[in-house]
Residue, then its C-alpha position, 0 to 999 in steps of 0.5 A: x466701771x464704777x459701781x456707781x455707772x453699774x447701779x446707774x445702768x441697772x436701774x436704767x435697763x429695769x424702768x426700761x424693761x417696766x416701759x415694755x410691761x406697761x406697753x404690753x399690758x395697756x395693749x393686752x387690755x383690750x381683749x382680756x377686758x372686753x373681748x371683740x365678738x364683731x361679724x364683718x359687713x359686705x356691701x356693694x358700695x359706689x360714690x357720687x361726688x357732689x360736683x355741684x357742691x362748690x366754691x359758690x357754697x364754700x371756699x373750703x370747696x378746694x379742700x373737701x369734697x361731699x359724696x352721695x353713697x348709693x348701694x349698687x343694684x339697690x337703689x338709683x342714684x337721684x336722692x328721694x329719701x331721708x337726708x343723713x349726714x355722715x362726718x369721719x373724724x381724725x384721719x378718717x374717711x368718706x367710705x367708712x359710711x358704706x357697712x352703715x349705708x348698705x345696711x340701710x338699703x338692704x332692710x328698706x328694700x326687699x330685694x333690688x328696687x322692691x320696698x320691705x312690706x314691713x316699710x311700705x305699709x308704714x310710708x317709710x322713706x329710704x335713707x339717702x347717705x351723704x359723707x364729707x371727705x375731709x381727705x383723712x386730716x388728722x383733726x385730733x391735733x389741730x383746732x383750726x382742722x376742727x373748725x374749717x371741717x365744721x365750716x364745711x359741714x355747716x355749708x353742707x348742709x346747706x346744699x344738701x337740704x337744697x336738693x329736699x323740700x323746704x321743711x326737710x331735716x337732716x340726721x348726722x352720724x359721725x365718728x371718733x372727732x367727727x362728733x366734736x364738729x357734728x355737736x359743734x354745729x348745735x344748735x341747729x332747726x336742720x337737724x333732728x337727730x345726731x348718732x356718735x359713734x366712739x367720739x371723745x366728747x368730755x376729754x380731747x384725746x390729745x391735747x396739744x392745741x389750745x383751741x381744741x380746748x376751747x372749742x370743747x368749751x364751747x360745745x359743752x356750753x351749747x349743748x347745754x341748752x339745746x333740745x335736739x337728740x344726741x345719742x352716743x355710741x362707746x366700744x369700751x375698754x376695747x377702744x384703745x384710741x379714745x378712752x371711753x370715758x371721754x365718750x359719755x355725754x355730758x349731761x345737759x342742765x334740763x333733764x328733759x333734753x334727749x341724751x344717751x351713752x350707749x356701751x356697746x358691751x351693754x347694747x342689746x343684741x350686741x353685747x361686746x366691746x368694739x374696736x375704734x375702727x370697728x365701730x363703724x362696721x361692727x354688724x351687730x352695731x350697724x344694723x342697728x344704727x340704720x335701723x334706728x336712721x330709717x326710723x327716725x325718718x318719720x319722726x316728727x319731735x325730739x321726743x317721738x325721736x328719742x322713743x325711737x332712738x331708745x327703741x333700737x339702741x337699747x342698754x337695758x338701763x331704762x324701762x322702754x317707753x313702748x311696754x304695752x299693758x294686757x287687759x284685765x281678765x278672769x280665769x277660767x277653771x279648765x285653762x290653768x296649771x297650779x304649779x308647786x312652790x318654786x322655781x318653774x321651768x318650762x320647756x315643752x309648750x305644746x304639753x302643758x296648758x296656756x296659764x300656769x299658776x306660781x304660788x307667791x311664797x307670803x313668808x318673804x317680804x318684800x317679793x320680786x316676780x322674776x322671769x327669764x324667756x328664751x327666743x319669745x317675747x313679753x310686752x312686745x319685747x323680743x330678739x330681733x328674729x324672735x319665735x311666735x312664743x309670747x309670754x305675759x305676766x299677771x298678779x291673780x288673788x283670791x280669798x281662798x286657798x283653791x284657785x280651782x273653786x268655781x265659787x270664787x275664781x282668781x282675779x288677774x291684774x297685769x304686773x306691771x314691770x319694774x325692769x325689762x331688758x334682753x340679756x345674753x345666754x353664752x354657751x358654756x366653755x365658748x369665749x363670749x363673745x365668740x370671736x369674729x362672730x358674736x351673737x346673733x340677731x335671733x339670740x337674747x332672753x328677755x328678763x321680767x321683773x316685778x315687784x309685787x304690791x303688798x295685799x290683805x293677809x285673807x287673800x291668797x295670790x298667784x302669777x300667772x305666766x299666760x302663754x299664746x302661740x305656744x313653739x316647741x322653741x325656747x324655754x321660760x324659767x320664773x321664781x320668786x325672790x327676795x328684794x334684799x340686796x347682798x352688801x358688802x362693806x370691804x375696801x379697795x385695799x382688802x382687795x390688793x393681795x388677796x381675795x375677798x369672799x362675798x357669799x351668794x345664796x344658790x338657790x336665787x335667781x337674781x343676786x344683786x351684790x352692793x359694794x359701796x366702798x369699792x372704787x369705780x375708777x377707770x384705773x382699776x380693774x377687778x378680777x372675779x372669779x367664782x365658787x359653784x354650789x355643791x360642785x353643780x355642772x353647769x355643761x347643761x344649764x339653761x341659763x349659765x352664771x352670768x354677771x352684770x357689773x353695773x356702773x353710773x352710765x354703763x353696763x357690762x355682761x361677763x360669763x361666770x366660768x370655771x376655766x378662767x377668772x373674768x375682770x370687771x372694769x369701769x368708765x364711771x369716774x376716770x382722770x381728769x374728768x369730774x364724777x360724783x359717781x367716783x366709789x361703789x360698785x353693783x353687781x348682779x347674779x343671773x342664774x338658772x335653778x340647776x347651776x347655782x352660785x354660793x360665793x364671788x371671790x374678788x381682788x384688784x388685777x395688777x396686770x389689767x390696772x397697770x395697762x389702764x393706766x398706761x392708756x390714761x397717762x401718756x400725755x403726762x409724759x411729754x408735759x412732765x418731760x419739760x419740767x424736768x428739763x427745765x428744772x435742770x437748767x434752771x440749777x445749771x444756771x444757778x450753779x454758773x451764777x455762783x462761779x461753778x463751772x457750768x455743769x452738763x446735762x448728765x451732770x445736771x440729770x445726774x444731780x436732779x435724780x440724787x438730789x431733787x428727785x425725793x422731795x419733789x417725789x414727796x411734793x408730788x405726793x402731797x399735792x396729789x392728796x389735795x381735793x384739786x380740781x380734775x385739770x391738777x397734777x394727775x386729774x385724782x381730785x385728792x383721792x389717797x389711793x391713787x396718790x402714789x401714782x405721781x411719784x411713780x410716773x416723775x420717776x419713769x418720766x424722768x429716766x425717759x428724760x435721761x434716755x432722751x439725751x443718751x440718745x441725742x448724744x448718740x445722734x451728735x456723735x457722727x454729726x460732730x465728727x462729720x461737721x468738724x471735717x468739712x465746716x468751720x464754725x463761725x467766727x465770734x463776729x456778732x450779728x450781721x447784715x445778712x442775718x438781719x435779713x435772713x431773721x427778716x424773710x423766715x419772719x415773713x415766710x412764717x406770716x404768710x406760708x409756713x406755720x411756726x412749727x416748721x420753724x421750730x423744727x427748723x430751730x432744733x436741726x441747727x441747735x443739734x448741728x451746733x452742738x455737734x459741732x461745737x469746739x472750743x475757741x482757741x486762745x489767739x495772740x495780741x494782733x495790733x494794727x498800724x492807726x490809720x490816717x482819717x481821710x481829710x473829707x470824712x469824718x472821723x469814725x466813731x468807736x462803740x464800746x468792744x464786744x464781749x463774748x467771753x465768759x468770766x475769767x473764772x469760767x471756762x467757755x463750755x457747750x453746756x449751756x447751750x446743750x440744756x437748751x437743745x435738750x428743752x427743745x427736744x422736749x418741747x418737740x412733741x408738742x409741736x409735732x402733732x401741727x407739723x402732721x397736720x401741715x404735712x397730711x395736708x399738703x399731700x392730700x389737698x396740695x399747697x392750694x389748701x394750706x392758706x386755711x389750715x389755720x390761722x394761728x398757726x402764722x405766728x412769727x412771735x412763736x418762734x421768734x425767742x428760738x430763734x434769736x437764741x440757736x442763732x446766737x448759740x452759733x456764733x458766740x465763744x461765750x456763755x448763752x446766758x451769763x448773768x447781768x450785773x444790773x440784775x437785782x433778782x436773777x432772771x433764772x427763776x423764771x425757769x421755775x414757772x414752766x416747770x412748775x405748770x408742766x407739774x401742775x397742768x402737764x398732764x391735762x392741759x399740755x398746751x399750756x407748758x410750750x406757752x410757758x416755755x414760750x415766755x421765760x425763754x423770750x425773757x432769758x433772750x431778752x434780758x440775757x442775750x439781746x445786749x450781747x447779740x447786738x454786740x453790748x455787755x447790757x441794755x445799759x450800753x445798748x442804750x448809751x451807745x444809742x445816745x453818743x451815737x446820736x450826740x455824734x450826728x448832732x455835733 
């Protein structure tokens, strides 16, 4: 073996080995980013199916079905509540609504048939669920899916609205694509609230289908202007179906329209990552979910909907709109402690008294009131099964020094909060969340803070913690700090390699950390590891380190632990999607005084970066894929138009990765460093840091292309030597009858029945045969025929011009061309695949009786008519597929240059665009090239002048 072959192998056998680290990295992510802590949910569940919901109301009645959810033994089965709406998205289900539903009735009901006391004394209605079963279609692929699924969600509506009074409103929850179809149907007077839950509303997650695209057009257009809530729920980095970029609201252009991006890492109560599927079932989500349904459902404005929205699906990122204000009061001189300066804990309610005085420390300025409390509530403020423990917070002044003097007492003004939120409090050495588990709904301290106003140098002043219904439960901690935050000016790539220390002051509460220059990129993934001061214990801490990673639209909680670093990662700015939010990166330190911090060590984690970018850039593969393969046919032709011979594909792969290889690697790069918009190249926006990805990804996908084809060799093997024993290939005799006809009735069956890509797919099964099969043509002796005596009343037969099909002399007849084109196809296979599923789900699941509106614009002939044209001559002509015209003043060649071009360009983002590419160069490539020839002529030249004589001949 050549040590050429050996190299070759070498580096084929370590990009391969790299495609499996990328693989199990971008899998590992999912729980070394944002680990899953969901309980699971139970229900008794049983389904009414809308019989009466019909083809008077829809066509589309044939193909879906509406079900009514009822929780056995709970509920009867006549609808009397509130009407919500749920909508499965790509190959879900109707019954995916049940943990969301069963959670609904068993909060409004006490016990069975028996309302909660916390309902009935507000006239609260219960929910009544209905779900279209859209029988799992695979609606991520195919825009036609997406827009009967809306038609018929749109008509039930409809119906279900019938059933209630005239006035009634809907709310629609829906999952993954099912959010697409719930916004497609904004603007609506019927609905009043919709709930997403991990849907993809900025970034189709395949984008295969041109009209998925302009349906997301449209959408974002539409919402835009639309006032009805819309609040989307995101599992974050756990979601490896849907990047969680693509779930955050666009948002509108009038800031007074309700929308809202909820991370489930961040939502309070929750705070964990949640899987694509789990979403819907996620306990700590759904109750939640359904608690917010039951809410709304007395509701009568968007905004008295999104106040109840923000209510129960908190990220803490907002101060709550239903803070109530305590009245103004005087203390009395026997009801208060003053305490030392300092940090104030207090654990034992019973013994100290209701009002504890902190002296504010003057010497700092600006002062912010910080104060965490455990299972109790302040400001209305709680967990959800919360103690009777209530704290409040006021700001007493005096002009003297002794807060006990009878003369002048304090005067106490509520503080007013700048920030309140519930906050987790992991246990020490436990995963958080606990896996399987999670956080209870009773878990959560309530986070206080408050700045306080500047005063007269003459007064004295104090906060003062007023407490009321006093349990031996829980704890409360208060200090003062300073309102400065840590700023750190480091860079990305100070990070690369080694760590980078960001100093903490121990003895803070809260310690907000700004890193400005960093970049806050979903590609990126940090790993944080920590520095204790003094060696401090943190076994018994009331509260230990925990770290929030703050970015534009989300909030992450990480436990600060000894045992292993934590890695920080974002969805603020992502490929492909603009964001002015694209560069720093907040921080906040959340500490007990017994267990402080002194530094932050951070640094880039390659492994967690590399498994982002694995999940980010698949679809670059099949787009870049066609370039590449079109780039080697366009020189293979080009080296056959100056008399080489034609090479074959590993000639042409071979010379691409030697030749062509570095300067497109180049070309790549220097595009990547340009300010493109989001839908360029790799959707980086000119960012420098990133710039070296495309290169790297040319080079893997160009090795995939090189795999692609060893593995075709490998299936053409056993095919040729099978084919070459029992068939015969055809004889170079041209197009007949029988093949009009056949081209006639496919054209046909595709108008009607069939989509084109079933075509296409039928295109490439008989390529690869052809090519299998293929041998060449045998050298046949002069055979002369003895002229034959015209019969006297007929006339004479007319002699068109002989058909070649035969190279130039100079070539010999080879395989190659047509195995370029095999190995196009091939590439353009992925592209078409994910209609053919679609095809193919639906008639198992809704039979052939639904296949006539799965859509439209899938029954084009024109789509495949080129491929067509070109795999049927391929397998009858001796000569070559595409030999250069003589008439032709600028090779036609070139054209091969635009799809590989758009695939570099736009391959990544917009996919559909390169098969439309494809579509074109190829039609012209047939023809310019093979049309004269497949009608039996050198050139259009002859076509036409045996056109002519042939009409000369009738007339004479």
């Amino acid at each position: 073996m050549a040590w050429a072959e050996r190299i070759s192998i070498l580096v084929v056998v370590f990009f391969i080995s790299l495609f499996g680290l990328i693989y199990r990295a971008t899998f590992d992510s999912a729980s070394s980013l944002s680990p899953q802590g969901c309980r699971m949910s139970y229900m008794s569940p049983s389904y009414i199916v809308q019989s009466a919901f019909d083809t008077s109301w829809t066509p589309l009645a044939t193909r879906y079905s509406l079900l009514l959810y009822r929780e056995v033994g709970w509920e009867d089965n006549e609808p009397r509540g509130v009407p919500v709406l749920f909508i499965p998205g790509n190959a879900g289900s109707s019954h995916q609504i049940r943990s969301i539903a069963s959670s609904a009735a068993r909060q409004y009901y006490a016990s069975p048939h028996s309302v909660s006391p916390d309902f009935a004394s507000r006239v609260l209605k219960p929910l009544d669920f209905f779900a279209v079963e859209y029988n799992e279609d695979l609606s991520a692929f195919h825009g036609p899916t997406l827009d009967a699924e809306t038609a018929y969600a749109s008509s039930a509506i409809s119906y279900i609205l019938s059933l209630y009074p005239s006035g009634t409103s809907i709310i629609v929850m829906a999952h993954s694509m099912g959010g697409i179809v719930a916004t497609s149907l904004l603007p609506s007077p019927d609905i009043s609230a919709v709930i997403t839950m991990s849907t993809p509303h900025t970034l189709p997650p395949a984008r295969f289908d041109r009209r998925i695209a302009a349906i997301y057009n449209e959408n974002r257009a539409a919402l835009s202007n639309d006032s009805t809530p819309i609040l989307s729920l995101c599992g974050g980095a756990t979601d490896l179906m849907v990047p969680s970029e693509s779930c955050i609201l666009p948002e509108p252009e009038d800031n007074e329209f309700y929308r809202r991006t909820i991370f489930s890492s961040a939502l309070e109560g929750c705070w964990t990552g949640v899987g694509h599927q789990v979403m819907v079932w996620c306990h700590q989500v759904r109750w939640r979910v359904a608690r917010a349904a039951l809410e709304l459902g007395a509701t009568l404005s968007p905004e008295a909907r999104g106040t109840t929205l923000d209510r129960w699906l908190r990220d803490g990122r907002s101060l709550p709109r239903f803070v109530e204000d305590p009245s103004r009061s005087v203390l009395g001189k026997s009801g208060y402690t003053v305490q030392p300066p300092g940090p104030l804990v207090l654990r034992e309610f019973r013994k100290s008294k209701a009002i504890q005085l902190m002296p504010v420390p003057e010497k700092a300025s600006p002062v912010k009131f910080v104060a965490y409390v455990s299972q109790g509530s302040v400001l209305s403020m709680a967990p959800h099964h919360a103690s009777s423990l209530s704290a409040s917070f006021f700001l007493c002044t005096s002009p003297l020094d002794d807060p006990y003097s009878s003369s002048s007492p304090p005067s106490c003004e509520p503080l007013h909060p700048a920030s309140m939120k519930l906050i987790p409090n992991p246990v020490p050495d436990k995963p958080f969340p606990i896996p399987h588990e999670g956080i209870d709904e009773s878990e959560g301290v309530v986070l206080f803070e408050a700045m306080l106003p500047e005063h007269d140098q003459r007064e004295y002043r104090w906060v003062a913690i007023w407490l009321s219904n006093r349990e031996e439960k829980g704890w409360i901690i208060g200090g003062f700090i300073k309102d400065e935050p840590i700023v750190s000016d480091f860079n990305v790539h100070a990070m690369l390699y080694h760590d980078v220390s960001v100093p903490i002051n121990p003895d803070d509460l809260i310690s907000e950390v700004q890193l400005p220059r960093l970049h806050s990129n979903a590609l990126l993934v940090y790993r944080v590891s920590v520095a204790y001061a003094n060696s401090r214990s943190c076994q018994n801490s009331l509260l230990p380190p925990l770290l929030l990673h703050t970015s534009h639209s989300e909030s992450h909680f990480h436990p600060l632990t000894q045992s292993r670093p934590l890695l920080l990662h974002t969805h603020t700015a992502a490929p492909f999607i603009p964001s002015s939010h694209a560069r720093g990166i907040n921080l906040t330190l959340y500490t007990s005084p017994d267990c402080g911090v002194e530094s932050l060590l951070i640094r880039v984690d390659w492994w967690g970066t590399l498994g982002r970018i694995g999940a980010r850039y698949w679809t670059a593969i099949p787009g870049w894929g066609v370039g590449i393969v079109a780039w080697t046919l366009f020189a293979a032709l080009g080296a056959y138009e100056r008399g080489e011979p034609m090479p074959s594909v590993t000639e042409s792969l071979s010379r691409f990765a030697s030749q062509t290889i570095p300067w497109l690697m180049a070309a790549t790069f220097a595009l990547s460093l340009l300010p493109l918009p989001p839908d360029f190249i790799l959707g980086n926006q000119g960012d420098f840091f990133f710039s070296p990805l495309a290169p790297h990804i040319l080079v893997l996908v160009t090795v995939l292309v090189i795999i692609s084809w060893w593995v075709l060799c490998i299936i053409m093997w056993p095919i040729g030597k099978l084919g070459r024993i029992l068939a015969r290939r055809k004889d170079d005799s041209g197009i007949s009858k029988n093949t009009i006809l056949s081209m006639l009735f496919i054209f046909l069956l595709v108008a009607v029945i069939v989509p084109w890509q079933v075509a296409f797919l039928c295109c490439w099964i008989i390529h690869l045969v052809t090519c299998a099969t293929y041998t060449p043509p045998e050298a046949a002796p002069p055979t002369y025929a003895a002229p034959r005596t015209p019969s006297p009343t007929r006339k004479p037969a007319i002699r068109y011009p002989p058909r070649v099909r035969s190279p130039p002399p100079h070539v010999p007849a080879t395989p190659h061309d047509a195995r370029h084109v095999l190995l196009l196809m091939t590439w353009l296979l992925p592209l078409v695949a994910p209609v053919l599923a679609v095809w193919v789900r639906t008639l198992a699941t809704a039979g052939p009786i639904a296949l006539g509106n799965v859509g439209l614009g899938d029954h084009s002939f024109l789509a495949v008519a080129p491929f067509l044209i070109l795999v049927d001559y391929a397998s009858w002509t001796h000569g070559a597929l595409f030999p250069q015209d003589k008439y032709e003043s600028v090779s036609v060649r070139w054209c091969l240059l635009l799809p590989a071009i758009v695939a570099f360009l736009l391959g990544a983002r917009r996919t559909y665009e390169v098969f439309d590419w494809v579509w074109i160069v190829m039609s012209v490539l047939v023809v310019f090239r093979v049309g004269p020839r497949y009608l039996g002529a050198e050139s259009w030249a002859s076509v036409l002048g045996r056109s002519k004589s042939h009409q000369e001949s009738k007339e004479i």
